[in-house]
C-alpha positions, -999 to 999 in steps of 0.1 A, spaced: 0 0 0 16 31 -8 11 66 14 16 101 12 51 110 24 47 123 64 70 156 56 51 164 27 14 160 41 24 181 75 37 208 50 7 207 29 -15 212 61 4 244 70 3 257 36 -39 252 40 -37 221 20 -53 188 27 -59 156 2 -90 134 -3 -89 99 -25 -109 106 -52 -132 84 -74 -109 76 -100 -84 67 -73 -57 96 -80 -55 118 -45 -69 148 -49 -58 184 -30 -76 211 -17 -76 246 -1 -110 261 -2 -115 296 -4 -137 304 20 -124 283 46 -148 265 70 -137 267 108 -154 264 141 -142 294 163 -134 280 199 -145 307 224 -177 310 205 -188 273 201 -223 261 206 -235 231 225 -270 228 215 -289 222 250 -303 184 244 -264 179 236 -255 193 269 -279 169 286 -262 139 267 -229 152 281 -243 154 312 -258 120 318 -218 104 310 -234 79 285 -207 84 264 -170 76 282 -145 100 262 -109 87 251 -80 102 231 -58 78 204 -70 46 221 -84 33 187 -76 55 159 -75 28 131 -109 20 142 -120 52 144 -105 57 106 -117 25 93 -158 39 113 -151 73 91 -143 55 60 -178 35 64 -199 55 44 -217 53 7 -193 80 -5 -156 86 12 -122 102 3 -108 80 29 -90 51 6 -61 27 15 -37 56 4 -51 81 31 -57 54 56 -22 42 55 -10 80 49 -29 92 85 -20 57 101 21 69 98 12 102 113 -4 90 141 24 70 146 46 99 148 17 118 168 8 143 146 -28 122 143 -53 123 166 -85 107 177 -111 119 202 -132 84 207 -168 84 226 -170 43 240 -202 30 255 -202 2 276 -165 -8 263 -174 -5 225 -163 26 204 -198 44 198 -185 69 176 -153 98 173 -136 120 150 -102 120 138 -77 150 125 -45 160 124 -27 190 151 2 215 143 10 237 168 -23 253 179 -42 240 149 -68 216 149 -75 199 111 -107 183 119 -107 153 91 -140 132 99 -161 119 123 -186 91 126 -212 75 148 -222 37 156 -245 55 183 -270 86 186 -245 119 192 -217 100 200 -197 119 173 -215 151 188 -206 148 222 -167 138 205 -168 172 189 -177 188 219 -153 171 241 -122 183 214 -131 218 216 -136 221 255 -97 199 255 -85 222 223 -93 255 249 -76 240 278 -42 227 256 -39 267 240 -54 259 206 -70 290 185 -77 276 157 -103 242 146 -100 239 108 -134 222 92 -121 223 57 -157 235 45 -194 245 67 -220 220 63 -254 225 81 -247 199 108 -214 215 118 -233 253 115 -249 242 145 -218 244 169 -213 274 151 -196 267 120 -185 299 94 -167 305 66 -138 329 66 -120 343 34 -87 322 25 -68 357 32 -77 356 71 -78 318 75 -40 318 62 -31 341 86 -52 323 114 -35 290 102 -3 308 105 -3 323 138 -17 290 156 14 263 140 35 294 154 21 293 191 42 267 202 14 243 218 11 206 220 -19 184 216 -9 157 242 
């Protein structure tokens, strides 16, 4: 199986570059203009959320099962997660530049999302759910940790209406870049 090179992807991601397998199998790279992002200080927890949270259904891990949580993302009609990109985000997990935020229930992984961290910058890849808001209650977890580890910046590639509803915008490429830039110089660590 062949993978993106690890030096190459990382510089990609600071540059506001990301890939996704596309149909005909070549990888594919983006950097959309606007740039979708979820601003930390001003995320929203929708209250029946909060009540989930609340009620500790969901038991909240970091990297315990990232494969699985890949393989639960990949899962799906329609994905730009192939073997390339699986194998390509497997090596930088390995070298901890991949993360996973993993919601288990009763010892089985309900759901999580997965994404990549340089310096203060979150790259938000995918998420999935085996469970009602597991994968909710996962986003929700990674911002409240992202605030508490120094992070300013959760990069959602593009809005979608779901991810509107923690509050979600778009922000020209011009001030994302400079966002993107400040956060990879902040000095913070994920773990």
């Amino acid at each position: 199986m062949t993978s993106i090179n690890p030096e190459f992807l990382l510089q990609a991601y600071q540059m506001g570059i990301f890939p996704m397998a596309m149909e005909d199998g070549e990888i594919g790279w983006f950097s959309p203009d606007p740039r979708g992002v979820i601003p930390l200080k001003s995320f929203h927890v929708p209250k029946s959320l909060k009540r989930i949270i609340k009620s500790g259904r969901f038991e909240v891990r970091i990297n315990h099962a990232f494969g699985e949580v890949l393989d639960g993302c990949a899962n799906r009609d329609e994905t730009w997660i192939d073997g390339t990109v699986r194998e390509s985000y497997m090596h930088l997990h390995a070298r901890g530049d991949a993360h996973s935020v993993e919601c288990w229930s009763e010892g089985q992984l309900a759901g999580g999302l997965y994404g990549v961290a340089i310096g203060g910058a979150f790259f938000g890849e995918s998420m999935f759910s085996r469970q009602c808001d597991a994968s909710k209650v996962a986003l929700a977890y990674l911002r409240n940790y992202l605030l508490r580890k120094g992070f300013s910046l959760l990069d959602t590639q593009w809005t979608t209406p779901h991810l509107r509803r923690f509050g979600a915008i778009d922000i020209p490429k011009a001030q994302y870049m400079s966002a993107l830039h400040k956060a990879i110089e902040s000095g913070v660590s994920f773990l």
